[in-house]
GUMAR-276380 format. One record per residue (C-alpha): residue number from 1; residue in three letters; x, y, z. Coordinates in steps of 0.5 Angstrom, whole numbers, plus 500, padded with zeros to 3 digits. Layout:
N
<num->NUM	residu->ala	x->X	y->Y	z->Z> $
...
This chain:
468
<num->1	residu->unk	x->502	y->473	z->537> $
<num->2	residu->unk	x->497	y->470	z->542> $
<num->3	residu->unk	x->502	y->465	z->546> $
<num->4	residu->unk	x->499	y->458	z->542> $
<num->5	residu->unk	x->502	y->451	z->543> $
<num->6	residu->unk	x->505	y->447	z->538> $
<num->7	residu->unk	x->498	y->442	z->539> $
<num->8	residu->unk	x->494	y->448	z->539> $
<num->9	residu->unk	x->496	y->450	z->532> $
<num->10	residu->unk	x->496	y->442	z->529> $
<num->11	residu->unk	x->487	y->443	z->532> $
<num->12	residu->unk	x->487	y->450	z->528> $
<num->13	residu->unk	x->491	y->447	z->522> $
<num->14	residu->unk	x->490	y->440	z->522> $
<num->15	residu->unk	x->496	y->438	z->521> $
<num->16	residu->unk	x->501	y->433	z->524> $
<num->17	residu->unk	x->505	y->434	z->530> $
<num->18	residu->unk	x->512	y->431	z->531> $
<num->19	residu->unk	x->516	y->434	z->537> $
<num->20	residu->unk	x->515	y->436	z->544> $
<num->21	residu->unk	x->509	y->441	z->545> $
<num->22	residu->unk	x->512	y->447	z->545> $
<num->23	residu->unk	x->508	y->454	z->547> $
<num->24	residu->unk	x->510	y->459	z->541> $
<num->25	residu->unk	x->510	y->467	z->543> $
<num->26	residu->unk	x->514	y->469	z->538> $
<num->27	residu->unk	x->514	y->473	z->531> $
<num->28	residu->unk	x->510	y->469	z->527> $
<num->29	residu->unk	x->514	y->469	z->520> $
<num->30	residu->unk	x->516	y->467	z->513> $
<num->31	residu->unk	x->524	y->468	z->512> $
<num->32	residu->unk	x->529	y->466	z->516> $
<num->33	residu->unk	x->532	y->472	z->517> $
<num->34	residu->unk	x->527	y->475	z->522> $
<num->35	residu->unk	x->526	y->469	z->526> $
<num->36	residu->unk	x->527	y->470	z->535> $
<num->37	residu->unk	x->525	y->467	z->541> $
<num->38	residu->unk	x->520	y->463	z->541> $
<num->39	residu->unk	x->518	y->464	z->533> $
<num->40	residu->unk	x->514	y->460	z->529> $
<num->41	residu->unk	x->517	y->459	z->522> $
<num->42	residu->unk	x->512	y->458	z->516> $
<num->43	residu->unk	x->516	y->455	z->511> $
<num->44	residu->unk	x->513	y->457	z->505> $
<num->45	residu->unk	x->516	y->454	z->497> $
<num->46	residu->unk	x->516	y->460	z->492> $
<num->47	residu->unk	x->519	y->460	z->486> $
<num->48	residu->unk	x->526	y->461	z->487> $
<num->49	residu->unk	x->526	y->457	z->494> $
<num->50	residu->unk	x->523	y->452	z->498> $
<num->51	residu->unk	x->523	y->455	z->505> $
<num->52	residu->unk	x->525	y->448	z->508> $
<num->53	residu->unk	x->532	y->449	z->506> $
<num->54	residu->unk	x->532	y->454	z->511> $
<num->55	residu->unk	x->530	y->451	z->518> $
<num->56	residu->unk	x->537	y->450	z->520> $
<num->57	residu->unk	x->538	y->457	z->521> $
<num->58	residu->unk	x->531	y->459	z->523> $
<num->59	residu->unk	x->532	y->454	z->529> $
<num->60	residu->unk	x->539	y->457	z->530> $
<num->61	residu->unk	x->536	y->464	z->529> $
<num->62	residu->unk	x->531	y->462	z->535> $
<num->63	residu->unk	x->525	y->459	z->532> $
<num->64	residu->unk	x->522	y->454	z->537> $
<num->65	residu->unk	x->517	y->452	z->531> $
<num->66	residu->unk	x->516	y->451	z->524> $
<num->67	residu->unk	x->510	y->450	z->520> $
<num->68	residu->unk	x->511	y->446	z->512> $
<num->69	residu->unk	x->510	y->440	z->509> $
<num->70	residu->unk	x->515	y->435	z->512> $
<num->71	residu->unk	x->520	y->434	z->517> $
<num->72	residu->unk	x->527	y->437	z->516> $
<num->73	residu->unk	x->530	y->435	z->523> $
<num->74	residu->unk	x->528	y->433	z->531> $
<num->75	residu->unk	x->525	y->439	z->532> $
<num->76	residu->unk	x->518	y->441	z->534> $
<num->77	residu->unk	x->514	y->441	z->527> $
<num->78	residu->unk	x->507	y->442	z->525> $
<num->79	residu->unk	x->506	y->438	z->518> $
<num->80	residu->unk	x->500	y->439	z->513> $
<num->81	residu->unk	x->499	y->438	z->506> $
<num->82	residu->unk	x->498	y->446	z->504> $
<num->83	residu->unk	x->502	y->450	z->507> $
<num->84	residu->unk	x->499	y->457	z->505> $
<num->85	residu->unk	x->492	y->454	z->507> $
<num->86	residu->unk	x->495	y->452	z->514> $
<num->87	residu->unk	x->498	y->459	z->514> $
<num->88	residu->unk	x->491	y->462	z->514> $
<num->89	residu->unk	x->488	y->458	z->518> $
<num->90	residu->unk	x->493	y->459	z->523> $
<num->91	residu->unk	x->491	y->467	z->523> $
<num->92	residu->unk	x->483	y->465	z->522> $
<num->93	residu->unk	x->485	y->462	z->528> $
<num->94	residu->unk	x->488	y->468	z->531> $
<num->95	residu->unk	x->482	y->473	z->530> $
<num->96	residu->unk	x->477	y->468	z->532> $
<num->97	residu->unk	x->481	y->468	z->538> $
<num->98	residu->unk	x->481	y->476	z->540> $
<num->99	residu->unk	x->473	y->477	z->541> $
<num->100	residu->unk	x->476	y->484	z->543> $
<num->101	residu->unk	x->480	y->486	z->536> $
<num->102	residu->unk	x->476	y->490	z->531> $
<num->103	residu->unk	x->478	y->489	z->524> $
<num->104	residu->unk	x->478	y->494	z->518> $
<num->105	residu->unk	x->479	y->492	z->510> $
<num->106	residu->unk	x->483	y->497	z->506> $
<num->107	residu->unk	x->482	y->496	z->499> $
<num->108	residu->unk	x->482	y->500	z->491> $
<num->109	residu->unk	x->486	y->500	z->485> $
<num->110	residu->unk	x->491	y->505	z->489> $
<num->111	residu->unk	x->492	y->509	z->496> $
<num->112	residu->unk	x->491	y->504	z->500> $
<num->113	residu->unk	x->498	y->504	z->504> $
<num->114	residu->unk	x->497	y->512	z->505> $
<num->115	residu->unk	x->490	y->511	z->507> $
<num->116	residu->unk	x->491	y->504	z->512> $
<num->117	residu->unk	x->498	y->509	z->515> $
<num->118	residu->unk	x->493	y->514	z->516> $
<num->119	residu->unk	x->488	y->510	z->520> $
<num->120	residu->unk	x->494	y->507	z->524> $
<num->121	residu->unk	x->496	y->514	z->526> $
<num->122	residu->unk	x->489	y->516	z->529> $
<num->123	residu->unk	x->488	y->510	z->532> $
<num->124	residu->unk	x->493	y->509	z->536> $
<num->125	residu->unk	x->493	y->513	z->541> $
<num->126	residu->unk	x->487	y->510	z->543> $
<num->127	residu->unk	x->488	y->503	z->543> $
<num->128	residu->unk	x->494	y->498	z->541> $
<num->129	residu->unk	x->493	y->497	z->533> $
<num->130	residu->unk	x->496	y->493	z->529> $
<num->131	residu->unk	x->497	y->495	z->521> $
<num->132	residu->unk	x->501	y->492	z->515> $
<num->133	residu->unk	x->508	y->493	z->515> $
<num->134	residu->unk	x->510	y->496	z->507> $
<num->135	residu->unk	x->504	y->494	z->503> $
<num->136	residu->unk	x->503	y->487	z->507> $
<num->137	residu->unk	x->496	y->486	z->502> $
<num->138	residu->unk	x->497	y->478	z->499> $
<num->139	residu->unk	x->495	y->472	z->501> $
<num->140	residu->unk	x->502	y->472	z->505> $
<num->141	residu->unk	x->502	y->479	z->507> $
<num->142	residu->unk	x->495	y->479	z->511> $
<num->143	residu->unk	x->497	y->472	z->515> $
<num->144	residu->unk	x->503	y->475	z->517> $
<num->145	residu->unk	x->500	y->483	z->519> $
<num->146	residu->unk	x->493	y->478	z->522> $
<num->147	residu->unk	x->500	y->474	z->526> $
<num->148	residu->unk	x->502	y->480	z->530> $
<num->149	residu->unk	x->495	y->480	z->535> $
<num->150	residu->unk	x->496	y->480	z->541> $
<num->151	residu->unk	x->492	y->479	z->548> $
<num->152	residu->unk	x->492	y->487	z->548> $
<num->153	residu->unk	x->491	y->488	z->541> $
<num->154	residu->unk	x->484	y->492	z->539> $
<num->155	residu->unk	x->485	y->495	z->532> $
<num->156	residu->unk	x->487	y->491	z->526> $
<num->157	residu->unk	x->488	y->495	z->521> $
<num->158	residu->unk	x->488	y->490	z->514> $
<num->159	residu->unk	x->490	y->492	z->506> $
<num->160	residu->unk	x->487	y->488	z->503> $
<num->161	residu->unk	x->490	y->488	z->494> $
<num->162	residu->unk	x->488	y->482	z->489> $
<num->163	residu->unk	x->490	y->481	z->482> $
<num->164	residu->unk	x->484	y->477	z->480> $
<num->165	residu->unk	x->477	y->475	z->483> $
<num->166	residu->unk	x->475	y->472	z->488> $
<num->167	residu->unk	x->482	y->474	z->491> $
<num->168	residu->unk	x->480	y->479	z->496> $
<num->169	residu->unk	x->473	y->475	z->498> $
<num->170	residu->unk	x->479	y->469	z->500> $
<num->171	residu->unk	x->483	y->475	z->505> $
<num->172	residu->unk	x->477	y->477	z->508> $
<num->173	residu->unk	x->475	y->470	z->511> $
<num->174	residu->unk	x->481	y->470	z->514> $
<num->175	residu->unk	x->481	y->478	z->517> $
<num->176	residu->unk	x->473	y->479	z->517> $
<num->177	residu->unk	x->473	y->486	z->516> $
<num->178	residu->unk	x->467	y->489	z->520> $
<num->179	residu->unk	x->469	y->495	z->517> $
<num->180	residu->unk	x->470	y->495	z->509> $
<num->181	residu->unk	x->474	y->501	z->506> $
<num->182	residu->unk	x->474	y->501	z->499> $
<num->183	residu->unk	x->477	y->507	z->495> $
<num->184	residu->unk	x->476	y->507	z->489> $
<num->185	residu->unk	x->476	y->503	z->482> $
<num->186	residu->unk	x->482	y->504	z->477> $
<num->187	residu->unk	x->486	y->500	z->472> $
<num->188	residu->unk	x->492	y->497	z->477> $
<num->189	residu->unk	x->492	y->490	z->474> $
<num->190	residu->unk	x->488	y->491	z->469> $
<num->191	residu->unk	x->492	y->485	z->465> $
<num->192	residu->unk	x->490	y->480	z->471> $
<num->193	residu->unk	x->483	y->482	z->472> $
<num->194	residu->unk	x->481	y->483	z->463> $
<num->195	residu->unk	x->477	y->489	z->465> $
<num->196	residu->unk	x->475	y->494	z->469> $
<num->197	residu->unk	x->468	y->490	z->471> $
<num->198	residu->unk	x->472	y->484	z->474> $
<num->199	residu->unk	x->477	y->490	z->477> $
<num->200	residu->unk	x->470	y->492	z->481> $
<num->201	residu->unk	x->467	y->486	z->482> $
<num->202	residu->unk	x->474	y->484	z->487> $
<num->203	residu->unk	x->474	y->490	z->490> $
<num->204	residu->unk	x->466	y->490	z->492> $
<num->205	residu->unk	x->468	y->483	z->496> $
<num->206	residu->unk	x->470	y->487	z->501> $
<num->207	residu->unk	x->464	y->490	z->502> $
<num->208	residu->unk	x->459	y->483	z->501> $
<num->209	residu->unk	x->464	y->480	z->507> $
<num->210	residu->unk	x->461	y->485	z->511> $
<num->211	residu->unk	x->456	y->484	z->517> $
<num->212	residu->unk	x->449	y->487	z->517> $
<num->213	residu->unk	x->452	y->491	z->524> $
<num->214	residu->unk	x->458	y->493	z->520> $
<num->215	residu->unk	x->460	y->498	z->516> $
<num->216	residu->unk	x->462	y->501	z->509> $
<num->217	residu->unk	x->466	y->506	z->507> $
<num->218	residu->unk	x->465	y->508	z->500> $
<num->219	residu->unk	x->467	y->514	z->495> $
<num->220	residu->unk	x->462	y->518	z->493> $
<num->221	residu->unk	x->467	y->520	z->488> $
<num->222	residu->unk	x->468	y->514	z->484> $
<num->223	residu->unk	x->461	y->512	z->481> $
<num->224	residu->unk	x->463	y->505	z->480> $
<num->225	residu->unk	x->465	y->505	z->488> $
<num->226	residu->unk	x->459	y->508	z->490> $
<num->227	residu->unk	x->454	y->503	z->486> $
<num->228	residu->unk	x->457	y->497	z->491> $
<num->229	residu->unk	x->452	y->500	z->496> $
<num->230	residu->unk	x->447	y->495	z->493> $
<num->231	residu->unk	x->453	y->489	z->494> $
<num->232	residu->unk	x->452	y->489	z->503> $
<num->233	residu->unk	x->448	y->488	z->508> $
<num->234	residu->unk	x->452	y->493	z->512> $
<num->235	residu->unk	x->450	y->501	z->513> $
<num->236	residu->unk	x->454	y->505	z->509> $
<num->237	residu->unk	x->458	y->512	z->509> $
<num->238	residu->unk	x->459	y->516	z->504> $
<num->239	residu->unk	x->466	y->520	z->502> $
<num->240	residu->unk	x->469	y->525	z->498> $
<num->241	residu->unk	x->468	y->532	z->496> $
<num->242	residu->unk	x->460	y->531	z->492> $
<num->243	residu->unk	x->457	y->534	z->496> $
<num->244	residu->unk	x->451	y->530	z->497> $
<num->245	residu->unk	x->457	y->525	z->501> $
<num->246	residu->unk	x->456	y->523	z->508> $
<num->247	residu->unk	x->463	y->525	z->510> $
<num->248	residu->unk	x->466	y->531	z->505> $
<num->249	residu->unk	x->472	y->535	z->504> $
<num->250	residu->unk	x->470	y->543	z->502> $
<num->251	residu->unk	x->474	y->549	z->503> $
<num->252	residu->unk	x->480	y->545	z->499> $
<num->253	residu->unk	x->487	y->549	z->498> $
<num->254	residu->unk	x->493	y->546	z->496> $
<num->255	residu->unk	x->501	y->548	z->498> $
<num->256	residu->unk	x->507	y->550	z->494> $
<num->257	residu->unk	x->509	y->542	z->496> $
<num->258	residu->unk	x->502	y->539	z->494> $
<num->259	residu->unk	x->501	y->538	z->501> $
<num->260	residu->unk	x->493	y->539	z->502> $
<num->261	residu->unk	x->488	y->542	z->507> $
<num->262	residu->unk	x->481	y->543	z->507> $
<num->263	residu->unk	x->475	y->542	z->512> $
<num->264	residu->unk	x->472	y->535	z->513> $
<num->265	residu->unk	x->465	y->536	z->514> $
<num->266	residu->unk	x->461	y->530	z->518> $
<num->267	residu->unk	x->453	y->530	z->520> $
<num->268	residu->unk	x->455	y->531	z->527> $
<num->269	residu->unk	x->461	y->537	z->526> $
<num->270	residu->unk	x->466	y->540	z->522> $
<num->271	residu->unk	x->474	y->539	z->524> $
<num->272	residu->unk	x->479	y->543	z->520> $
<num->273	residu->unk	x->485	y->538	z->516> $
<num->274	residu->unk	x->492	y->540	z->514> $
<num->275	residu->unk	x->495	y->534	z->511> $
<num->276	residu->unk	x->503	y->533	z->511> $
<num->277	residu->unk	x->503	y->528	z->505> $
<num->278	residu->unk	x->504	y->530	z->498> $
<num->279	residu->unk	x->499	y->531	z->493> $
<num->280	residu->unk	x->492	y->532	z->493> $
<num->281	residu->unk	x->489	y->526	z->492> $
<num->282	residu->unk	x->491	y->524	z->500> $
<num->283	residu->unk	x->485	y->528	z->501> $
<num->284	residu->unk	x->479	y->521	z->500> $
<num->285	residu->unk	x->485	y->517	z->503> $
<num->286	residu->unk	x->484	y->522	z->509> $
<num->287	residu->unk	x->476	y->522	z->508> $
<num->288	residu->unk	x->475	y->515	z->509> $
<num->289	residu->unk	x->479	y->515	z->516> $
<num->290	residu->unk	x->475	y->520	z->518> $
<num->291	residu->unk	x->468	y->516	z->517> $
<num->292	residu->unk	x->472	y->509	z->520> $
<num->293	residu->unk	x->476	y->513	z->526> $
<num->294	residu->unk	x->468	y->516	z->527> $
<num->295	residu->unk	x->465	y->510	z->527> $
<num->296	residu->unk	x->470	y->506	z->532> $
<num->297	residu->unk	x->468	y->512	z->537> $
<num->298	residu->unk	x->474	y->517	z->536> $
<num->299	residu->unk	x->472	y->524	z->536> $
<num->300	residu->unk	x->473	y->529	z->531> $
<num->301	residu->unk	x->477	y->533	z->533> $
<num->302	residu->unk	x->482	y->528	z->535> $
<num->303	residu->unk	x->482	y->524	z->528> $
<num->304	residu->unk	x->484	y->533	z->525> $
<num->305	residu->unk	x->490	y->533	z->530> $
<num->306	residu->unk	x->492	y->526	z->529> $
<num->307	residu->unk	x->492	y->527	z->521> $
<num->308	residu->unk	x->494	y->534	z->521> $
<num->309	residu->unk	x->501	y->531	z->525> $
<num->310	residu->unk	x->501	y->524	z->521> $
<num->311	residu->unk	x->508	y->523	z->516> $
<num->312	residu->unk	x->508	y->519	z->511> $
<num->313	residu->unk	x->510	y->512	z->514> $
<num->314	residu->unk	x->511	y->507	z->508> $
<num->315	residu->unk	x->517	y->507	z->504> $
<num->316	residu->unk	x->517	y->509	z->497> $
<num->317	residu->unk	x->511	y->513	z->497> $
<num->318	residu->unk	x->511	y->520	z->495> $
<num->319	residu->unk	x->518	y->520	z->499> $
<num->320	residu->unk	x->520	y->528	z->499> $
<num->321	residu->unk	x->527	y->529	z->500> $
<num->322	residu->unk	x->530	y->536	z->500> $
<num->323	residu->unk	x->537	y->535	z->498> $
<num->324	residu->unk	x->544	y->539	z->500> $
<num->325	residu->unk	x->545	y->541	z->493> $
<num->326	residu->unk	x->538	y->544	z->493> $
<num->327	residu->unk	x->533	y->540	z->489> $
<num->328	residu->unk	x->528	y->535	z->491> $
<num->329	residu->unk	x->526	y->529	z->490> $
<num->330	residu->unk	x->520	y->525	z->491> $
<num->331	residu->unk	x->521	y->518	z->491> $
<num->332	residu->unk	x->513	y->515	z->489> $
<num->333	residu->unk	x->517	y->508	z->485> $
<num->334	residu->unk	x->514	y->503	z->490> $
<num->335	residu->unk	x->508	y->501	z->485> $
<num->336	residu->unk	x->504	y->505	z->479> $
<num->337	residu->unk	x->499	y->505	z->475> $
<num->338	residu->unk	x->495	y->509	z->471> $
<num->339	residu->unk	x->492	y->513	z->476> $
<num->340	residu->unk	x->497	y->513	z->481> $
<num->341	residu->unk	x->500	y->517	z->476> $
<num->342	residu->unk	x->496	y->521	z->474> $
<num->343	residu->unk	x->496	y->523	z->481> $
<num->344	residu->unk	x->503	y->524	z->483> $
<num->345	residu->unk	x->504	y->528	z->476> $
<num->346	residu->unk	x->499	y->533	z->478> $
<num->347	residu->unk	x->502	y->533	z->485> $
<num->348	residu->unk	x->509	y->534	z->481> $
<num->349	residu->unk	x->506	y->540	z->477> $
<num->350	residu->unk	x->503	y->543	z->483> $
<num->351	residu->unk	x->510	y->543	z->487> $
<num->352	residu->unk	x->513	y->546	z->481> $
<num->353	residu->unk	x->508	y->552	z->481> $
<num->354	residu->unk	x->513	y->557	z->484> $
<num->355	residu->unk	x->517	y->557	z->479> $
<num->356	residu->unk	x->521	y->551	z->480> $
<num->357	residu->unk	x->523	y->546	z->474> $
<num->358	residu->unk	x->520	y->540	z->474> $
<num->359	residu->unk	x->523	y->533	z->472> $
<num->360	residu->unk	x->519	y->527	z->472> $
<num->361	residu->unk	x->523	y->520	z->471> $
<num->362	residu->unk	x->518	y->515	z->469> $
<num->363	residu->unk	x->519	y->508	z->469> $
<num->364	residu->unk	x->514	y->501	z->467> $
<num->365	residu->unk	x->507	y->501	z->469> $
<num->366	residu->unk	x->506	y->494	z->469> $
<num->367	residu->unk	x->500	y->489	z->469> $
<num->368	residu->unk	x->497	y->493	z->465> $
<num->369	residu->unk	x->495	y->487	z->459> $
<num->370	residu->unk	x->493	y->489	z->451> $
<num->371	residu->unk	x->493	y->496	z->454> $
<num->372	residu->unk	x->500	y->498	z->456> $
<num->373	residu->unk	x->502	y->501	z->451> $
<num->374	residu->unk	x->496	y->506	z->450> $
<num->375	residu->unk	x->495	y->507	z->457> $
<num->376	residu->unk	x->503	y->510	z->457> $
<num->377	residu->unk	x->502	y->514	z->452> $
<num->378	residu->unk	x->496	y->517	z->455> $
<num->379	residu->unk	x->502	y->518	z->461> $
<num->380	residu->unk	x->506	y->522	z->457> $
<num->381	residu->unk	x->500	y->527	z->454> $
<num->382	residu->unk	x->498	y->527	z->461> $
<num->383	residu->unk	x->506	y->529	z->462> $
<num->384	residu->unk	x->506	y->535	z->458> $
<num->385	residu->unk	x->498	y->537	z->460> $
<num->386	residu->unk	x->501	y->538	z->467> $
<num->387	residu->unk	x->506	y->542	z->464> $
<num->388	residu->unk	x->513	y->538	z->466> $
<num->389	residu->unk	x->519	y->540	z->464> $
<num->390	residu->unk	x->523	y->535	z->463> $
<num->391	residu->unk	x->521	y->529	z->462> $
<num->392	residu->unk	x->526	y->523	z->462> $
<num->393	residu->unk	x->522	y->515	z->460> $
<num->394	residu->unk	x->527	y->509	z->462> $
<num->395	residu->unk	x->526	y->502	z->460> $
<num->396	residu->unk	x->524	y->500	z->453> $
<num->397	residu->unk	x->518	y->498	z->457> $
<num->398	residu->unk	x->516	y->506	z->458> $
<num->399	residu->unk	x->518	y->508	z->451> $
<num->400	residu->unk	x->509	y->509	z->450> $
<num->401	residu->unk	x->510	y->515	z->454> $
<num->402	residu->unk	x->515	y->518	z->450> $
<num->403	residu->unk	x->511	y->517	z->444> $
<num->404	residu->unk	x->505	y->520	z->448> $
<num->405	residu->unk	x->509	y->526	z->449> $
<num->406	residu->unk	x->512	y->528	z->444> $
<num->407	residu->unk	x->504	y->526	z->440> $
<num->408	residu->unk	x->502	y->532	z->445> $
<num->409	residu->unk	x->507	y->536	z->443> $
<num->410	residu->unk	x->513	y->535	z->447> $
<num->411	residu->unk	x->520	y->537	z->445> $
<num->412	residu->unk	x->524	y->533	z->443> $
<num->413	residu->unk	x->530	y->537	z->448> $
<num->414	residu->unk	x->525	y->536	z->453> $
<num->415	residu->unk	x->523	y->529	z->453> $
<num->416	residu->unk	x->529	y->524	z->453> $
<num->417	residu->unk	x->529	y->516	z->453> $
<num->418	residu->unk	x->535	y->512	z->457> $
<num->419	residu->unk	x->534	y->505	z->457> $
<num->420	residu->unk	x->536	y->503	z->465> $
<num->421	residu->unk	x->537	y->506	z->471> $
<num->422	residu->unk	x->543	y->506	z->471> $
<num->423	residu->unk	x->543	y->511	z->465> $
<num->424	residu->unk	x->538	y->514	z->469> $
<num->425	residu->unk	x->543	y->515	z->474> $
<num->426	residu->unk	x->548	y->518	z->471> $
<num->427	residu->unk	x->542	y->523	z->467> $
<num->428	residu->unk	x->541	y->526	z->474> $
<num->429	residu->unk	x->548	y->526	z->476> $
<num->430	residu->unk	x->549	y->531	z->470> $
<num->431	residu->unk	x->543	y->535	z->469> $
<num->432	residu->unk	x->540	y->536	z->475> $
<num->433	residu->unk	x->539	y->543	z->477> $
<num->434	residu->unk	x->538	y->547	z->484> $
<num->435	residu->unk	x->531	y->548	z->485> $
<num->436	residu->unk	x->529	y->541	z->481> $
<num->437	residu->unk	x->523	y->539	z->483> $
<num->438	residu->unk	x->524	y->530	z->481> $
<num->439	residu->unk	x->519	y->526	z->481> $
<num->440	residu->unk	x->520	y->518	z->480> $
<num->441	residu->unk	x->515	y->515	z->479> $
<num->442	residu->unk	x->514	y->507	z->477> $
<num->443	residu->unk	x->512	y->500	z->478> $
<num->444	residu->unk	x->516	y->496	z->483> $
<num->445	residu->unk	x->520	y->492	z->479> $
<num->446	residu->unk	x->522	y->497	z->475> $
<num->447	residu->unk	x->527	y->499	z->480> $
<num->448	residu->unk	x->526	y->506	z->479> $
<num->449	residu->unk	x->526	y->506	z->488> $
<num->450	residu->unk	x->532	y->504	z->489> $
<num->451	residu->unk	x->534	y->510	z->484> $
<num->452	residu->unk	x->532	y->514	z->489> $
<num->453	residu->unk	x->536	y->512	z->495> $
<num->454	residu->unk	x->543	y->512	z->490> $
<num->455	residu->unk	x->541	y->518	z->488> $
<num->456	residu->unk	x->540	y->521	z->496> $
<num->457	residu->unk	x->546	y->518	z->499> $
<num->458	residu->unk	x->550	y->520	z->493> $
<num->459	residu->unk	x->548	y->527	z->494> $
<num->460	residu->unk	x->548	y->527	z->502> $
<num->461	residu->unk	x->556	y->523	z->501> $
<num->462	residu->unk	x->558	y->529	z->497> $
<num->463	residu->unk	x->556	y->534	z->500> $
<num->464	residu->unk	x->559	y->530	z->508> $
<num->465	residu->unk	x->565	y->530	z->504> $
<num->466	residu->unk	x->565	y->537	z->501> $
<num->467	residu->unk	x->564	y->539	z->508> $
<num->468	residu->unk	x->570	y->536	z->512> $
């Protein structure tokens, strides 16, 4: 963080001093846990927990500060009347007080953690950049990720996610982008926002909060994206693989692990691109770097060599595990929406291409409103048009992708429904093949990551066990 003292937060947030004016020049955060020297800890009130309770052992932990709502001991205090509003205030304060940083807002329906790890992967070897930790998108999450500037930071790399309108437009006053990605416009949160329409009004917040000397990135390949042009005062750039897009991927060839390659194609060059990520939608994720890394001076040749060498950087997100006993693995639970799933099941049958069966264990979309359960319905058709071998369903919340597939012509041998995941668990454990490529694929709270990781450190026991 910026080295600000106490009195200088009470200006940016308008709130109370009691205490001695301290200098904070540690980690600015929201749990206690992750307090150190010279922290400031932002004591939030949630829906199981009212952060006060943990001054103490923020203190004890290093905090010299805490920012909340009322005093909870002799220690230096910012006390306001909102602790959220504050917080924002606190990052706007922080932005405005970096005339060298660079902002650049990330957003759509899905691809926006991939896509903002591979931005931070071209540039930082130029400059000291700064990106969200995991899918950091809320309104605690950009505070937090804005916190982290220092003096010597040039790029921020900002996600931005909303689940109703008006959500990205409040993000963006406390990171002004002045470069705006938006990726696409799907169903995520569909039961939120009431419509697609209102989705992509959200969505377009990002590219209206941009200044006339800014710049939009948009996909030529989403129309409802590309119809935002007319929503910004800012020069845009096109991306994706029409051919009429400023920034285009031709030449496209997929690998046996659904690792994609291709030639970007710019007005002032051409680079060739072997991504290591799974699945081949990665391929607009990638585009939309080019066109923001272009615009903020790196070469072309450089944003080539930095994505072909980028790793997947998030948690849970197209995770590949090649496991001892011979299968893989990808772990993809950490969210899920209609359109992410359809991309991960492609990027599944794609992998299995060379013969090897295909298992995905599938799990609940969530947010998904009236729709819900045609949209997994429409998953376990789309299941059986890839050609999934097995598909295993778990929750009762899932069981719409059971009767889509087996409306499709799905087996009832090869589609198999189990109510948790423990019982998903113990499924794997039995019929798991040599040579299986798994797929586990859901929204967060369905647990289906945390599946992933037992059935990884299960398999990797056994065979350390095995082997002594």
């Amino acid at each position: 963080m910026i080295p600000l003292r106490l009195s200088e937060i009470v200006a940016i947030t308008g709130g109370e001093q009691h205490g001695h004016d301290v200098l904070v020049e540690g980690a600015v955060v929201t749990d206690s846990r992750e307090c150190g020297p010279g922290s400031l800890y932002v004591a939030r009130v949630g829906e199981h927990a009212d952060g006060h309770d943990f001054v103490p052992g923020a203190r004890a932990a290093g905090a010299v500060a805490v920012l909340g709502t009322r005093v909870v001991d002799d220690g230096p205090t910012v006390v306001v009347a909102d602790v959220q509003e504050a917080f924002a205030a606190l990052a706007r304060g922080v932005v405005d007080r970096s005339p060298d940083l660079t902002v650049i807002g990330i957003t759509g329906s899905s691809g926006k953690t991939s896509t903002k790890d591979l931005l931070a992967a071209v540039l930082r070897p130029v400059a000291e950049t700064v990106a969200p930790v995991g899918s950091y998108n809320s309104e605690v999450g950009v505070p937090l990720t804005v916190c982290r500037v220092t003096p010597t930071t040039r790029f921020l790399v900002a996600e931005m996610g909303a689940d109703g309108e008006g959500h990205i437009a409040y993000l963006t006053r406390i990171a002004p982008p002045q470069i705006g990605v938006v990726l696409n416009v799907g169903r995520a949160h569909l039961g939120e926002f009431g419509s697609v329409e209102a989705i992509a009004r959200t969505k377009s917040e990002m590219v209206q909060a941009l200044a006339p000397d800014g710049l939009a990135v948009l996909n030529a390949d989403d129309p409802t994206v590309l119809a935002m042009r007319d929503k910004t005062l800012a020069p845009v750039v096109t991306v994706g693989r029409s051919a009429d897009a400023d920034v285009r991927a031709t030449d496209v060839q997929v690998d046996d692990l659904g690792r994609a390659s291709f030639v970007v194609v710019t007005p002032d060059g051409r680079a060739e691109v072997r991504l290591r990520l799974l699945g081949e939608h990665h391929i607009g994720n990638a585009l939309s770097v080019v066109a923001a890394a272009r615009h903020l001076g790196v070469s072309l040749a450089d944003i080539g060599a930095a994505l072909s060498t980028a790793e997947a950087a998030s948690r849970w997100r197209m995770e590949m595990h090649d496991l001892p006993d011979g299968a893989t693995l990808v772990n993809d639970a950490y969210n899920a929406n209609p359109d992410s799933m359809a991309a991960a099941l492609r990027a599944l049958a794609r992998m299995g291409a060379g013969g090897r069966r295909t298992v995905a264990v599938l799990g609940t979309m969530r947010e998904l409103g009236d729709d819900a359960e045609a949209e997994h319905q429409a998953v376990g058709a789309l299941a059986v048009e890839c050609g999934i071998d097995r598909l295993v369903v778990v929750g009762p919340d899932a069981q719409g992708i059971v009767t889509g597939a087996r409306a499709a012509g799905a087996t009832d041998a090869a589609t198999v429904s189990v109510p948790d995941v423990d019982a998903a668990y113990d499924l794997l454990r039995s019929d798991r093949r040599s040579g299986d490529v798994i797929l586990l694929k859901s929204s967060r709270d369905s647990g289906l990551r945390f599946l992933g990781d037992r059935v990884v450190a299960d398999v990797e026991s056994t065979h350390t066990e095995g082997a002594r």
